[in-house]
N, C-alpha and C positions, 0 to 999 in steps of 0.2 A: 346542403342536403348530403347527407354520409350513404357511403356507397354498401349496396344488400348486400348482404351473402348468401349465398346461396351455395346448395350444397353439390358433393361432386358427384354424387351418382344419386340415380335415381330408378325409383320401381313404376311401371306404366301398365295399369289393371285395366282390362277394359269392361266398360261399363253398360255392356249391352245387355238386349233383353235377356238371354242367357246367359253370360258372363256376367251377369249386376246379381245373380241369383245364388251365386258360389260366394257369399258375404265373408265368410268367415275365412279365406285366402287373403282380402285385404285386410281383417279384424286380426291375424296373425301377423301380417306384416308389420302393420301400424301396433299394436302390440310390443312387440318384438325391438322394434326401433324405440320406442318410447320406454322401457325396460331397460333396456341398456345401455342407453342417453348416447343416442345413433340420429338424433333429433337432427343435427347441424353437417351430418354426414351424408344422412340415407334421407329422401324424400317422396312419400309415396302421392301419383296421381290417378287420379279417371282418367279415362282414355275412352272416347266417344265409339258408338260400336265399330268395331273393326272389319266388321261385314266376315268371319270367319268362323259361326255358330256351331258348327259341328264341331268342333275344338276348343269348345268352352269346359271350365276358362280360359282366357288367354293371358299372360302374363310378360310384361316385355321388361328385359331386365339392361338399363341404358348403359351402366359401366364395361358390359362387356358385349354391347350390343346384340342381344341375344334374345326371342321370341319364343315362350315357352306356352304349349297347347295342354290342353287336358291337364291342369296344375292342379297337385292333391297338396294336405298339407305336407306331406314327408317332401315331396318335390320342393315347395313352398322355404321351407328349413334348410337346403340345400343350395336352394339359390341365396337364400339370406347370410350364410358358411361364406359363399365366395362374395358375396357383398360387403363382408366386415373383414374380408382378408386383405 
């Protein structure tokens, strides 16, 4: 059996009832990754609600361990900047 790869950083969106409703923050992300063949680098997941509603979306960004509230797309694109750096 040959061994996965898996990638080094990772996007963590959560996907609660209000955060599942901000689509188009993971549809830019995955976007974004898939455009610029960041497929085997960048990997985006759900993230079960995080119980933190008033600060949707929430966006947790793993490479630099870092939790991002109220995510727009300009935010979005900024964190994607230090992702590919």
């Amino acid at each position: 059996m040959s061994a996965k790869e898996f990638p080094k950083k990772a996007i963590f969106i959560c996907n609660g009832s209000k955060c599942g409703k901000h689509k188009e923050i993971k549809k830019y992300f995955k976007h974004t990754i898939k455009e610029q063949g960041l497929k085997h680098e960048i990997e985006v997941f759900n993230i079960e609600c995080s119980d933190r509603c008033k600060c949707a979306p929430i966006v947790y960004n793993q490479s630099e361990n870092q939790w991002h509230e109220k995510v727009t797309l300009s935010q979005a694109e900024k964190i994607m900047e230090k992702l590919k750096a």
